[in-house]
C-alpha atoms as an extended CHARMM CRD file, in Angstrom:
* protein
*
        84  EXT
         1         1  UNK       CA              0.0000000000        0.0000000000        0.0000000000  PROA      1               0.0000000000
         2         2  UNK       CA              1.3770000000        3.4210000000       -1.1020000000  PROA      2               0.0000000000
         3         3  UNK       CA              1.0690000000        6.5870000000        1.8270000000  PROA      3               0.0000000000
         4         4  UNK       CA             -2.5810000000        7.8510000000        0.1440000000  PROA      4               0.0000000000
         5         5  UNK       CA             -4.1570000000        4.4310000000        0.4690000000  PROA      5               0.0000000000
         6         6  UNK       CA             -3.0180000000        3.7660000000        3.7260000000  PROA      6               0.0000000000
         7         7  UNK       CA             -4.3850000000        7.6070000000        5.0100000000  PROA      7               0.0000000000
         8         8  UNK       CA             -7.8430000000        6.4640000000        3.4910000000  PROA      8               0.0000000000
         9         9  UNK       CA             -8.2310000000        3.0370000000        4.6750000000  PROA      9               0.0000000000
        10        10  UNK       CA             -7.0870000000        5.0060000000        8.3200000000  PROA      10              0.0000000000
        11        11  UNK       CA             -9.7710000000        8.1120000000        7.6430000000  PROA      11              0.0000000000
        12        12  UNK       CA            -12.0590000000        5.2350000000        7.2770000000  PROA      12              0.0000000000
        13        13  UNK       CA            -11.3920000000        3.4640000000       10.5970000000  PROA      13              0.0000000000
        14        14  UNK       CA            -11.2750000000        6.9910000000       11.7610000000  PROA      14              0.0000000000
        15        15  UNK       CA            -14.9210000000        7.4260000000       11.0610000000  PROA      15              0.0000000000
        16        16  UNK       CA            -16.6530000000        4.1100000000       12.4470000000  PROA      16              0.0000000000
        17        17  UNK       CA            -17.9790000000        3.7140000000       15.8130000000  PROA      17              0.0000000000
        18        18  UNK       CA            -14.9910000000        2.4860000000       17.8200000000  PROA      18              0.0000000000
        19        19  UNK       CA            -15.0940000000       -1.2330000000       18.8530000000  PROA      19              0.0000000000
        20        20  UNK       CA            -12.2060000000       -1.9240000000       21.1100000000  PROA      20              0.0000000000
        21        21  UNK       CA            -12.1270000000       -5.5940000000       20.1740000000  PROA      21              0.0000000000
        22        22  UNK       CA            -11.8960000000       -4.7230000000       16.7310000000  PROA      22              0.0000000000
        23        23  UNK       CA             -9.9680000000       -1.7810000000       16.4370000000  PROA      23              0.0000000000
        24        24  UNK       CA             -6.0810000000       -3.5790000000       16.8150000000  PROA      24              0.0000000000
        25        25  UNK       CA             -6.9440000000       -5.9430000000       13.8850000000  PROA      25              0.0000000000
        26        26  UNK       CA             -8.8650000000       -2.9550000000       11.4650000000  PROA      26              0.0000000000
        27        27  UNK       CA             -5.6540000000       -0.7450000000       12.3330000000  PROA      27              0.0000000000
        28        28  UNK       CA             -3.3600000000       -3.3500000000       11.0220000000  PROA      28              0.0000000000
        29        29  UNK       CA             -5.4480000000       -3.9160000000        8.2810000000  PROA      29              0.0000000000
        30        30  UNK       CA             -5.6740000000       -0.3560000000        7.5250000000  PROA      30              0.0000000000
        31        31  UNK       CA             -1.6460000000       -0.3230000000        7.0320000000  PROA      31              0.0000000000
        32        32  UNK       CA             -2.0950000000       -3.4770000000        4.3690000000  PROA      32              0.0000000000
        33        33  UNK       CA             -1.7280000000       -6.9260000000        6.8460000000  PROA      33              0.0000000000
        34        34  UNK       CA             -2.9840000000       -9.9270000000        4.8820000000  PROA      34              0.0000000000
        35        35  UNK       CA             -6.2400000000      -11.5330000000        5.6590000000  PROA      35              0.0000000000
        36        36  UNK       CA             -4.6800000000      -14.2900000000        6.4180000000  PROA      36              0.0000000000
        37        37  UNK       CA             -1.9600000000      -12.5570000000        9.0930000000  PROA      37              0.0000000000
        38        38  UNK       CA             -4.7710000000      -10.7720000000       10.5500000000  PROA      38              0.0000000000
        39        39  UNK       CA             -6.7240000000      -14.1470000000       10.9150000000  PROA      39              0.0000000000
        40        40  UNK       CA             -3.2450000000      -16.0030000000       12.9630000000  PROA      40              0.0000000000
        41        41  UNK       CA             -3.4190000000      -12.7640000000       15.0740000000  PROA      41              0.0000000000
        42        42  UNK       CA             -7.3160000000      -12.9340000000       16.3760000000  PROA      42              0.0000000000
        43        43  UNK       CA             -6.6580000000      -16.8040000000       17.0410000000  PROA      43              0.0000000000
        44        44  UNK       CA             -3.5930000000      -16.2220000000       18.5500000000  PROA      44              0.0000000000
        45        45  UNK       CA             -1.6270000000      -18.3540000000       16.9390000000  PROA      45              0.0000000000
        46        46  UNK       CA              1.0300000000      -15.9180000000       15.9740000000  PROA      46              0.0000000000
        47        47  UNK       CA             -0.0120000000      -13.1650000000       18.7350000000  PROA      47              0.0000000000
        48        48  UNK       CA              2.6300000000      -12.9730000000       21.1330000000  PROA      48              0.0000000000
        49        49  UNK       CA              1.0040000000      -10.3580000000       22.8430000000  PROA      49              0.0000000000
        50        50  UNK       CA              0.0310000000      -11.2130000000       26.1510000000  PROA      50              0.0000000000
        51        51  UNK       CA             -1.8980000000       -7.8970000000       27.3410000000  PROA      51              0.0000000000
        52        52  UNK       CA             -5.7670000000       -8.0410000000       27.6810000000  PROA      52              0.0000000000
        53        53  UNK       CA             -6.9340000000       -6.7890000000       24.1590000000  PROA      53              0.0000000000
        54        54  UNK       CA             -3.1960000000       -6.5550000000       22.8640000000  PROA      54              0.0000000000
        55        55  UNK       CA             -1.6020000000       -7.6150000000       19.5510000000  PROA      55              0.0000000000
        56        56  UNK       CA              1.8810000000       -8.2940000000       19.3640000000  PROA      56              0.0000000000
        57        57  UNK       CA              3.1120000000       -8.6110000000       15.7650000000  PROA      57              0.0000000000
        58        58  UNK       CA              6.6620000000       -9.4000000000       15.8730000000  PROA      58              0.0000000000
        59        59  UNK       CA              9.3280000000       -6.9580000000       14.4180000000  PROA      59              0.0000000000
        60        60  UNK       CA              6.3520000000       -5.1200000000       13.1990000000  PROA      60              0.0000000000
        61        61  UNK       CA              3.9840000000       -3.6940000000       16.2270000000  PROA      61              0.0000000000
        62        62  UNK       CA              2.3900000000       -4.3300000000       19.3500000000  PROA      62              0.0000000000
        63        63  UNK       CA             -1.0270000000       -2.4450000000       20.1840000000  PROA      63              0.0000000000
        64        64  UNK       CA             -3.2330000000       -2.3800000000       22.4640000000  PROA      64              0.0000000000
        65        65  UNK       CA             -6.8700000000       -0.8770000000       23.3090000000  PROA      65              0.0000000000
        66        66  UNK       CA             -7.0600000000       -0.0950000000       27.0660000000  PROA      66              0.0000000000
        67        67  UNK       CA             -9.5210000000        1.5840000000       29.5940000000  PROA      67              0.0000000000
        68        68  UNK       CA             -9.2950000000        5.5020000000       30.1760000000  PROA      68              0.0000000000
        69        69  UNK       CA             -6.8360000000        5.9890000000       32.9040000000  PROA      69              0.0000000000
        70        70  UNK       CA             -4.6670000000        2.7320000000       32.4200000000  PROA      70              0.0000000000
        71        71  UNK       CA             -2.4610000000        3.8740000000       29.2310000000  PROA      71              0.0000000000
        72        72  UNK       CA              0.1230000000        4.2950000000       31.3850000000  PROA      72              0.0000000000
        73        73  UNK       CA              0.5460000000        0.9430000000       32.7640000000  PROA      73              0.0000000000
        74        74  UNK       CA             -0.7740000000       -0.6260000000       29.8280000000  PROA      74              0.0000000000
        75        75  UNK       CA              2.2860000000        1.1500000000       27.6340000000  PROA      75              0.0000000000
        76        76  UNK       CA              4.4360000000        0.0990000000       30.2230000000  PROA      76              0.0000000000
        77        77  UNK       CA              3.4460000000       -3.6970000000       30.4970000000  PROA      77              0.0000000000
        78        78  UNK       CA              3.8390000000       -3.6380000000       26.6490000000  PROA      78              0.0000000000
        79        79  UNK       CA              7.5960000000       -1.8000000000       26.9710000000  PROA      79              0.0000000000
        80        80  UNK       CA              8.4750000000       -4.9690000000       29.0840000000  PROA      80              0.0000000000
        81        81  UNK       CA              7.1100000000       -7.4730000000       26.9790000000  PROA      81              0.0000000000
        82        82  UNK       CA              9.2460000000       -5.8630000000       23.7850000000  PROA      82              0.0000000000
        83        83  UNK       CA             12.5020000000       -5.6710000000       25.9610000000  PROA      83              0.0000000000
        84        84  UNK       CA             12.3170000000       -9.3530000000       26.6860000000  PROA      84              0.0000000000
């Protein structure tokens, strides 16, 4: 995917009603993952992440969708799960 096409698959996301369970797989779909690698990722069977609602895509990115008031510990529980 080229910088325009990945802006208006994002202004897209940007503009449905937010789904927290949802959101970590559309995002990385927004950016061009493959059906399939988004697929592994809901199962788990490549999702290394192991943060309530995260996704861990190794070498690539690890998100996560967390309550208001916990981004700080949830950014932190991901920065030691990255330095491991």
């Amino acid at each position: 995917m080229n910088a325009v096409e990945i802006e208006e698959a994002i202004t897209l996301l940007a503009e449905q009603p937010f789904d927290a369970q949802t959101f970590p797989f559309a995002f990385l779909e927004a950016f061009g993952n493959k059906k399939t690698t988004i697929k592994r990722l809901k199962i788990g069977s490549s999702n290394a992440s192991d943060i309530e609602g995260g996704v861990l895509q190794r070498s690539n990115i690890h998100i996560a969708v967390c309550d208001e008031g916990k981004v700080t510990h949830t950014v932190s529980a991901m920065a030691i799960i990255i330095s491991m």
